[in-house]
N, C-alpha and C positions, 0 to 999 in steps of 0.2 A: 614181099609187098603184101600189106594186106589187105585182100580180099573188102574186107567191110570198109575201107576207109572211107567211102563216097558216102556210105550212107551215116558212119561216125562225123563226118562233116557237119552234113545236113542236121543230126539229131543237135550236135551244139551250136549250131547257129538256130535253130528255134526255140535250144533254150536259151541262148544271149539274147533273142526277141522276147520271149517269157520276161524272163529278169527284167529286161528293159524298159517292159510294159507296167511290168509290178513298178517298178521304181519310180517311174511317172507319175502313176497311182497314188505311192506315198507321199509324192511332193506334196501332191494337192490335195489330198484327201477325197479326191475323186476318180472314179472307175476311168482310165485312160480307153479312149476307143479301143487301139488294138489291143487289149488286153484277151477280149472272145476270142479275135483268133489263135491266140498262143495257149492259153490253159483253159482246160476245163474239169470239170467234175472236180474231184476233191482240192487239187490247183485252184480251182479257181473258187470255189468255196471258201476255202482258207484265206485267200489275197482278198475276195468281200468282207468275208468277217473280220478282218486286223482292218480295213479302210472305214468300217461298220462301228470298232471303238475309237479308231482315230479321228471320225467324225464327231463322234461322242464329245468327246473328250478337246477338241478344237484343236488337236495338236498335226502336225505333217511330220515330216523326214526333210531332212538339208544335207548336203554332202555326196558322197557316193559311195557303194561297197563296192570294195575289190573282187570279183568272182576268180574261185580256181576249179572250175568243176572236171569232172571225170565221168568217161563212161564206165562203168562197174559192168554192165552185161547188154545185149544188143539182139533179140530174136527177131530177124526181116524174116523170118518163116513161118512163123506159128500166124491164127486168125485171131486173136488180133495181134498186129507186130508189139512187141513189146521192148521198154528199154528201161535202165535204171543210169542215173546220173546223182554222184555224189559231188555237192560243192562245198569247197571249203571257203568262207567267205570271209572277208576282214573288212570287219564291219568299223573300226576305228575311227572312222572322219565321214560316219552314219549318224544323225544325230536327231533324235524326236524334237521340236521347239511346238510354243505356240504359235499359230498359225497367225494371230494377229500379233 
């Protein structure tokens, strides 16, 4: 059994909220509420800037990605805890339109 499973849970269920909230975001070209709580710092700098030329630019997102993410590594010990997750995403029936 292992050990970390509870907290490898918990680490991809906030980031299926992350994603979730990003995707939101892109529908509408606007910052989704829960978005603060799932990302921050460079996360969440990045999901402003790409909502920042989608704004731009009049266009959204339609459709949905597929997520397949992975935990790659998982520190609950160190200060700050720290984790890494790889997603492979399929983005196939993800698609930029204009918004009007």
């Amino acid at each position: 059994m292992d050990p970390q499973a509870g907290e490898k849970a918990a680490l991809l269920a906030a980031y299926g909220a992350m994603t979730a909230a990003e995707e939101r975001s892109y529908a509408t070209a606007k910052v989704d509420p829960e978005l603060g709580k799932h990302a921050t710092d460079k996360a969440l700098a990045d999901i402003q800037a790409t909502l920042f030329w989608y704004q731009q630019r009049g266009t959204v997102m339609k459709g949905a990605p597929v997520h397949s993410p992975a935990i790659d590594s998982l520190d609950t010990l160190g200060d700050p805890l720290r984790a890494a997750v790889t997603d492979c995403m399929d983005s196939s029936a993800y698609d930029k339109v204009d918004k009007a």
